[in-house]
C-alpha positions, -999 to 999 in steps of 0.1 A, spaced: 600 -519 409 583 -537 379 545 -522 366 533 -561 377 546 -556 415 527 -519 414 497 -536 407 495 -564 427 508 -540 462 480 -534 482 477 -500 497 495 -510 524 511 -541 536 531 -566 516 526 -576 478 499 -594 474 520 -626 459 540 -629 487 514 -628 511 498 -665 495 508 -696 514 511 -725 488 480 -737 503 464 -705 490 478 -710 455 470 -745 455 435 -738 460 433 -707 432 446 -732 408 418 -755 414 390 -729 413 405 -713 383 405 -747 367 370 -756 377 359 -721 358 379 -732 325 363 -765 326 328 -758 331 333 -729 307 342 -755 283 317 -782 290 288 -749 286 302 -739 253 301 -778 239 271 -784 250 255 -753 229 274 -762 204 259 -797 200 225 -782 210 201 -784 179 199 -741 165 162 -746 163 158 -755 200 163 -719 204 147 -701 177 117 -677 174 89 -692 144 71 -658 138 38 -660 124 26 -633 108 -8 -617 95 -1 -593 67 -20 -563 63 -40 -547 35 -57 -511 25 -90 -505 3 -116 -481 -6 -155 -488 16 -168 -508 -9 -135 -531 -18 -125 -562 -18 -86 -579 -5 -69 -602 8 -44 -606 36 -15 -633 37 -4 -654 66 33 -664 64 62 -677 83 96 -655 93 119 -678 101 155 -676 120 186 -678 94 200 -706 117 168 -724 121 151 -751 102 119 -762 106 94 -783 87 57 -783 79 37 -813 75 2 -803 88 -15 -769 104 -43 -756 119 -49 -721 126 -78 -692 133 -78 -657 124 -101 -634 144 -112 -599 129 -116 -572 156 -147 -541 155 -176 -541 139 -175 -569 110 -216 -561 100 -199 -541 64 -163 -559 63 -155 -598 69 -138 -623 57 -151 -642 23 -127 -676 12 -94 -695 18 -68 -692 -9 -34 -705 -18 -14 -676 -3 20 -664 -22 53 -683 -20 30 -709 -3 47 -736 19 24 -761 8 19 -751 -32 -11 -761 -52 -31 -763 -25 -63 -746 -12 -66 -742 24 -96 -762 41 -121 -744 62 -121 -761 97 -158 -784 99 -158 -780 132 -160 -737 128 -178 -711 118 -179 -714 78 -172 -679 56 -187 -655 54 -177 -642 90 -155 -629 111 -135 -661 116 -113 -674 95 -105 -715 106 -80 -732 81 -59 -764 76 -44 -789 57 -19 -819 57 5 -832 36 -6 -873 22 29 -879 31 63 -861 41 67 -828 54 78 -793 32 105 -770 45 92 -735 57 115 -711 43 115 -677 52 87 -658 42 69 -688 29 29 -683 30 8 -700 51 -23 -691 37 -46 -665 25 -80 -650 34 -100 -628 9 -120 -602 26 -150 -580 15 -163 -543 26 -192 -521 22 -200 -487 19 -201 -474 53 -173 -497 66 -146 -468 70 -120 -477 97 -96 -502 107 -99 -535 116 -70 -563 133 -65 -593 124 -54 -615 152 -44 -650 152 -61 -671 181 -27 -681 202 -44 -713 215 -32 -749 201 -70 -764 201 -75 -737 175 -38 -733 162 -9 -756 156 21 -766 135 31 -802 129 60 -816 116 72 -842 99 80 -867 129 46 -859 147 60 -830 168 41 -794 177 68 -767 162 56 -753 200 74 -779 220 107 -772 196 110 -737 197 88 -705 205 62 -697 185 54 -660 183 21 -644 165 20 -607 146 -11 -595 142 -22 -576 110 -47 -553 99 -73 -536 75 -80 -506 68 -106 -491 49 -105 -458 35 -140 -434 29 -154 -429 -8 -137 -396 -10 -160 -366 -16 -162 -350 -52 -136 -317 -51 -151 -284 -55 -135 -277 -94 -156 -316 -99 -189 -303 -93 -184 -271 -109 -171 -286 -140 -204 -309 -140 -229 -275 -134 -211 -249 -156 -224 -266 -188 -260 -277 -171 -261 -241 -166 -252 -228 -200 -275 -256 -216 -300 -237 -195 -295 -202 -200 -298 -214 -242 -329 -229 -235 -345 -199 -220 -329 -171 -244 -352 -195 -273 
């Protein structure tokens, strides 16, 4: 008995292949036919599909650290898919600063690092709250055409400014909504209705004046205190 009749035997009864009527094969051969066919038809038809379709655009709020009392900056920019290609021919989009922004907020637009759209200032959005603040509402168009976003290109940038007494940390958080932010590209489409568009938020943090050391003040006092002693032995 072969190892290809042991495995089709039931555990009792007659082997399986003798117990098919043609019919029965007949109507195997179809079905399994039907499987290869639509397997093939799916595979060509994600194979045609554009890669973008399918990508995640990840926009993404960088982060920054300073002393109470400092002044930063915090980059927007893209992370794009390796298969994906998108373009950028006009934006619009709000960053909103979480806690208490009385000591730290946000102070002017900048052109950002590796910037999709070089030599150019982001423009505060008329129809927002203007900087100082706690919102930050930029855009900007191209006259004509559309660049390529490449990954890790910059969006833009916001400069930010602290006070003493503004110890803590503080997100940054880009407003999802497309009345407040949205990607255009070159043909008039939202990047949103070509693929997903994900936000990360960032974040600030602002570290205390740190306190003069122990061996600091005593260095200061030890010759205060000689100068003194001098004095009085006169």
């Amino acid at each position: 008995m072969s190892i290809l009749s042991v495995f089709l035997r039931r555990d009792s009864g007659p082997y399986l292949k003798d117990s098919l009527t043609p019919s029965d094969a007949h109507f195997r051969t179809l079905t399994l036919g039907k499987i290869f066919l639509c397997a093939f038809f799916t595979l060509a038809f994600f194979a045609s599909t554009p890669q973008n379709l399918f990508a995640d655009l990840i926009v993404q709020v960088g982060s920054a650290q300073v002393t109470e009392g400092g002044s930063g900056f915090v980059d927007v920019f893209f992370n794009v898919p390796p298969t994906a290609t998108f373009d950028l021919a006009a934006y619009q989009i709000e960053l909103d600063l979480s806690g208490s922004t009385t000591k730290v907020h946000f102070s002017q637009l900048a052109e950002p690092q590796n910037a999709v759209f070089p030599g150019r200032t982001p423009l505060q959005t008329a129809s927002r709250p203007a900087l100082p603040g706690a919102i930050a509402a930029a855009n900007d168009d191209l006259p004509s055409g559309a660049n390529t976003i490449v990954n890790n290109a910059g969006l833009i940038r916001v400069n930010f400014d602290t006070e003493l007494g503004s110890a803590g940390v503080y997100n940054i958080t880009i407003d999802p909504s497309l009345a407040r932010t949205n990607f255009t590209n070159g043909n008039g489409d939202l990047l949103s209705d070509l693929t997903t568009v994900s936000y990360v938020s960032g974040n600030i943090t602002v570290n205390p004046v740190p306190e003069p050391s122990v061996i600091v003040i005593f260095i200061t006092l030890v010759p205060l205190f000689i100068y003194g002693r001098l004095r009085f032995l006169k």
